[in-house]
N, C-alpha and C positions, 0 to 999 in steps of 0.2 A: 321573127324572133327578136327579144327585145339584146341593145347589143351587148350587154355584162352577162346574160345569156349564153349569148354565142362563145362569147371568150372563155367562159366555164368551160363551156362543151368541149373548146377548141383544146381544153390540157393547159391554158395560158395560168388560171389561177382558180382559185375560189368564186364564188358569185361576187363575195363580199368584197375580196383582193380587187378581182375585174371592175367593180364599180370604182375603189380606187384610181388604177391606172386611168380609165375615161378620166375624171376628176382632175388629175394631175395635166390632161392636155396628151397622153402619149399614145395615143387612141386615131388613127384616120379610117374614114371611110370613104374611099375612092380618095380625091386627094383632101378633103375635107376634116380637121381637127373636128372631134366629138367629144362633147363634155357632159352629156348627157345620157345616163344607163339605159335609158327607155326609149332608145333610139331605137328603129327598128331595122333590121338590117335581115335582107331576104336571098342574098348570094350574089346578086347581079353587079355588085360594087366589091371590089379587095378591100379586105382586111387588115388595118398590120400595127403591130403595137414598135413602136419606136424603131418603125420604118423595117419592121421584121413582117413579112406578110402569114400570118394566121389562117386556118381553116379545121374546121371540124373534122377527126380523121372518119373515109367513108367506109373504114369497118369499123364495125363499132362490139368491145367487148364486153363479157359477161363472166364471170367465176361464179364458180360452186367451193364454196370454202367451211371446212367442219371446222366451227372455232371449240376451241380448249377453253377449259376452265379460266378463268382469272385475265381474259384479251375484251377487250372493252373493242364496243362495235361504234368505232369511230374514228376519222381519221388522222389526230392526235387529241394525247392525251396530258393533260395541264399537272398531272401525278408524275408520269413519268412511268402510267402502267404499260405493256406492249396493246397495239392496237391490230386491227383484221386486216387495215392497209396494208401493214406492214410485214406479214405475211403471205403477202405476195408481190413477189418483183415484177414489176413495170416501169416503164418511160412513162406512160399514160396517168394521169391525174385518175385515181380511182377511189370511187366512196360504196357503202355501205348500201343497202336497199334495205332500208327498216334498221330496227337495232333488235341485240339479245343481251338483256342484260349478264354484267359477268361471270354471274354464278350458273346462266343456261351456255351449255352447250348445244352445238351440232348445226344445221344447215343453214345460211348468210349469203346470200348473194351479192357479187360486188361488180360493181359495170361504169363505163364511162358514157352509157345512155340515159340520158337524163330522161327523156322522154318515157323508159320503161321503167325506169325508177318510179316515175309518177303515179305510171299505169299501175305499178303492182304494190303500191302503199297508199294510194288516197281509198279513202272510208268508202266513198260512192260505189267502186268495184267489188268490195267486197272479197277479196282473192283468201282462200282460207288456207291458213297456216295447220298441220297436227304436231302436236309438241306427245314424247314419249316421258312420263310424269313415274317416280317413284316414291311413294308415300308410306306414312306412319300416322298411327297405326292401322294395320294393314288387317282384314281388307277393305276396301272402301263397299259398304254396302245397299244394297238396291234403292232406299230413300235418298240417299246421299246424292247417285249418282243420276238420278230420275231429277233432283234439284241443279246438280251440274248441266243436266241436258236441255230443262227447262227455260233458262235465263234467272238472274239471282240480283237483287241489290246489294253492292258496295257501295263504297263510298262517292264514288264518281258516278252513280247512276244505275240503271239495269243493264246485267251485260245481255248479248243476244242468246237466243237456243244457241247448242253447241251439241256436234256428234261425242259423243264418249263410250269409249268402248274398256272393259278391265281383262284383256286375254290371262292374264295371270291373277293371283294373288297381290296387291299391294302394287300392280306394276298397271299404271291407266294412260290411254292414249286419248288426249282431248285434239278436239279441231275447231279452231275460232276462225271468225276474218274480222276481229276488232281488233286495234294494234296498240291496247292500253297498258299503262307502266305499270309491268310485276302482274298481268292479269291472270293467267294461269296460279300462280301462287295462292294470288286474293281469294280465287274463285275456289280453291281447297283447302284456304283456312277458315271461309264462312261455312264451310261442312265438317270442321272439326278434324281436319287432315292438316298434315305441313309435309311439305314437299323438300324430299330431301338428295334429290337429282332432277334432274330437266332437260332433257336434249329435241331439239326441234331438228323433224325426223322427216318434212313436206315442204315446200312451198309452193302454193299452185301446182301444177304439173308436175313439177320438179323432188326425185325424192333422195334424199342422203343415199343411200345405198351403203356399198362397202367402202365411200370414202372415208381413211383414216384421219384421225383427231390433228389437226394442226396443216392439214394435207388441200392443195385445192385444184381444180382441174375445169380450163374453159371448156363452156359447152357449148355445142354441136350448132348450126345452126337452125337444127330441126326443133332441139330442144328450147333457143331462143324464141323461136315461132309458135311452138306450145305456150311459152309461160306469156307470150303477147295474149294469147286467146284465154287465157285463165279469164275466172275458174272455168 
């Protein structure tokens, strides 16, 4: 692991921060100054930022967090809006797993594993998100939704097929595993719908359930071990 890496992992800073500290000289490995981020560092030499020794904690956590209307998925915000961080108290350096923009609500997962974060947002995996969509005007009808299920061009490209289901009138459940900006929206205003609630109600394994809006709760580690194996 490269060492501005580790220092992430360890809770120490940011990637971007940890590159700094190397930089600055306050970085040893074994007893060796490192001034270079791409150092690689495998556990067999201590860690220690200005003679403080560092390690990566060996539990590693995970939240299921139902974000609210108006909490930006990030962890701070240059506005001054409340963010998803901050809605949950930790010691632990925790970030976001994917974003939801702030007008969608409901499922976010936030962890200090970098390594799952990877797994369950790089494009290759494919891990599919279902967002629960309320539209107008309503209903969305069977060519509409046969184009939604299909794949569609916008502007950034063809999205993929996609499951869609309308258990109600006006109320549609999409399931993507592309993780493009505002895609859900796009993808029901190129059928002549706007979306006028959004709550993401899946991720991989993992489903919102009864957890309340603003409310979040570590999960299991059986549940971490599913969302490893997504989809």
């Amino acid at each position: 692991m490269r060492l501005a890496k580790f220092l992430a992992h360890s809770g120490v800073a940011s990637r971007r921060a940890a590159e700094g500290l190397i930089a600055q000289g306050r970085v040893t490995v074994g007893r060796e100054v490192v001034t270079d981020p791409a150092r690689d560092v495998d556990g067999s030499e201590p860690v220690a930022v200005d003679r403080t020794p560092v390690a990566p904690p060996s539990d590693r956590l995970v939240y299921a967090l139902n974000k609210p209307k108006g909490v930006v998925s990030t962890a701070k915000d240059t506005h001054g809006r409340p963010t998803v961080v901050g809605l949950i108290p930790s010691e632990r350096r925790l970030y976001p797993v994917g974003r939801l923009d702030a007008d969608t609500t409901g499922l976010i997962l936030l962890t200090d594993d970098g390594d799952l974060a990877q797994r369950l947002t790089h494009p290759s995996h494919e891990v599919p998100k279902t967002y629960r969509a309320r539209v107008a005007p309503a209903p969305v009808k069977a060519p509409a939704l046969e184009k939604l299920r299909g794949g569609m061009e916008l502007d950034d490209g063809r999205t993929a097929p996609a499951k869609v289901t309308q258990p109600r009138l006006g109320i549609v459940e999409i399931t993507i595993h592309e993780g493009r900006k505002r895609q859900v929206r796009r993808m029901f205003e190129a059928v002549g719908h706007r979306v006028l609630e959004l709550e993401r109600i899946r991720f991989g394994a993992l489903e919102l359930g009864g957890l309340r809006p603003g409310k979040h709760r570590r999960l299991t580690p059986a549940e971490v071990q599913r969302l490893r194996g997504t989809p």
